[in-house]
N, C-alpha and C positions, 0 to 999 in steps of 0.2 A: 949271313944271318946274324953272326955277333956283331956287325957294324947298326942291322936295327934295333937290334935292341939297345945299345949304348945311345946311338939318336933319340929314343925315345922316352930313356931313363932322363937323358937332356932336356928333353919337353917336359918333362913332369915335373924337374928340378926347379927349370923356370918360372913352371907354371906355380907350387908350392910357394917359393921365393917371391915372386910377384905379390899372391894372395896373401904371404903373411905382411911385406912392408905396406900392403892397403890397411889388414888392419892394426896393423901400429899406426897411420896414420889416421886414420880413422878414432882411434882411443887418443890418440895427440890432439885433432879435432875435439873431442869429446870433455876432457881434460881443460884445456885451454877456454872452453864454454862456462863448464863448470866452476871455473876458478873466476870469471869474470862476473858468473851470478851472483856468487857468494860475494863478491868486494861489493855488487851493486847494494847488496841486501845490506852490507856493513855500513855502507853510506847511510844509506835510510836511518839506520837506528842511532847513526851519531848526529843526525842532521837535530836543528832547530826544532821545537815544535813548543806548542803553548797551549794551556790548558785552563780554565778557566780555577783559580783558586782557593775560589768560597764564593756561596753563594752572590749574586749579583743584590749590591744595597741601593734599595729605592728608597726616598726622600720628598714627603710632600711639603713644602714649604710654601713662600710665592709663585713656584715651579714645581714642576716636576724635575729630581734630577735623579739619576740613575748612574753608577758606579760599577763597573767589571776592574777585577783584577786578575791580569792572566798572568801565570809564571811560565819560564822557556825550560821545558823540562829535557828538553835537547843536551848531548854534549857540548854541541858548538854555541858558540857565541850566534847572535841576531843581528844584523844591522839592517838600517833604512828599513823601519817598522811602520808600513804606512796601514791606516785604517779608513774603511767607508761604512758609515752606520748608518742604518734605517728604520724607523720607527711606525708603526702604523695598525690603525685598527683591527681588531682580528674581523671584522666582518668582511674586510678586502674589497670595499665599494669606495672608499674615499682615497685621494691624493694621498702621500706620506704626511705624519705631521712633525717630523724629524729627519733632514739629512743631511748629513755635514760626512766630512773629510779630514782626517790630520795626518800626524808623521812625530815619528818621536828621532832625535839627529840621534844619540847616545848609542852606545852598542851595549845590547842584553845578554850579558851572558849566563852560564850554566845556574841555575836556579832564582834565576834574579825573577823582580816580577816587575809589571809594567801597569798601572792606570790608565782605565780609559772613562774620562767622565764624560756623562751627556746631560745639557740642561735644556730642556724642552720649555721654551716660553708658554707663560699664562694664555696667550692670545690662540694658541693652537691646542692646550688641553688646559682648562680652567681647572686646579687642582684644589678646590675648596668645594668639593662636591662629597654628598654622603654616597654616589655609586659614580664608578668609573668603570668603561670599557675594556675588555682585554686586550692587552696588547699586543704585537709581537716586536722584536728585537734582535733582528737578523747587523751578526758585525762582521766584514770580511776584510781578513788582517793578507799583509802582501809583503815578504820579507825576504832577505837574501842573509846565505850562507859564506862567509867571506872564507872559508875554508875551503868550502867546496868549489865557489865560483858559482853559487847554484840558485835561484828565486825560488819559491816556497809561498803556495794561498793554500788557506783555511777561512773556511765559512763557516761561523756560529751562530745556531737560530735558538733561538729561546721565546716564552712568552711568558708576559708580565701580567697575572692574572687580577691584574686592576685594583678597585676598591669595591666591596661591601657592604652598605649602613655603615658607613664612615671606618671599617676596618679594613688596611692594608692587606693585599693579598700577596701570596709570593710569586717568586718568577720560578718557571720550571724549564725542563727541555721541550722544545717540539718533537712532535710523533709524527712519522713517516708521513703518512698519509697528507697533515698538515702543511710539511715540507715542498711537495707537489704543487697545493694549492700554493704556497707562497711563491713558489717560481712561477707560477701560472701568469701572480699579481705583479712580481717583476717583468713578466712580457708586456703584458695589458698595459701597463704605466710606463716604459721605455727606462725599465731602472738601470743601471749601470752594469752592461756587460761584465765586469768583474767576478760580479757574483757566479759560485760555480755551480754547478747544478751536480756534481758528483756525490 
């Protein structure tokens, strides 16, 4: 009778010991997660990122030309800053009348800011008009984190709320709803995959 019972106290001992090195492992598991989120979240907030600086300056001369300044409000440094701009009617029935591609070689770092001019030829928007159309002005920048090892897109839509009786109007952000419609107008016209839809 004292031998069952000591067998049993065995089983129980086991079993006790067993279930608690599960759950140390299990909080080891847990921990080790934990600690991984956290570094992932800390990357993000030190990565690159760029913001537009002040308002976007429009220029009606023999052209139209149009001016963003973004700064990299990131920790890290930005390199190979390439950009694809697109310009085009707010009505979304016509071809772009703006699209071009650049690349800036230089690295941006932590508060620096970057230019990006666009000059729209006379022959695609005659800028000597007393009303001009609304625009919009979708710019999508494509940059690597040389810290990180890591590439980095941002898409910025805006629209350029044209001319007036010959006064200048300003650019503003796009509204959700218009966002939609403009990826619609990038499927319909085969614009550049790039652009994200996020």
């Amino acid at each position: 009778m004292g031998k069952g019972i000591k067998h049993s106290s065995i089983k129980w001992s086991s079993v006790i010991s067993t279930g608690a090195t599960s759950v140390l492992a299990i909080t080891a598991l847990i921990t080790v997660y934990l600690t991984v989120a956290a570094w992932k979240v800390q990357q993000e907030t030190t990565r690159p990122y760029f913001v537009l600086k002040e308002s976007p300056k429009v220029e009606l001369g023999d052209e139209l030309s149009l001016e963003l300044k973004f700064n990299n409000v990131g920790i890290h440094p930005a390199i190979t800053l390439s950009s694809t701009t697109v310009v085009f009617d707010e009505q979304l029935s016509a071809e772009p009348i703006y699209y071009d591609e650049s690349s800036i070689v230089n690295e941006i770092p932590k508060d620096a800011a970057s230019s990006l001019v666009m000059n729209v030829p006379s022959d695609e928007l005659y800028p000597k008009q007393l009303n001009i159309n609304e625009h919009y002005v979708v710019v999508d920048l494509l940059y690597t984190d040389p810290i990180l090892n890591k590439s980095y897109n941002q898409t910025i839509y805006m629209k350029w709320s044209g001319v007036r009786e010959g006064k200048m109007q300003p650019t503003v952000h796009v509204q959700a709803e218009e966002k939609d419609e403009i990826v619609d107008y990038f499927q319909k016209h085969s614009i550049d995959p790039k652009f994200r839809t996020q």
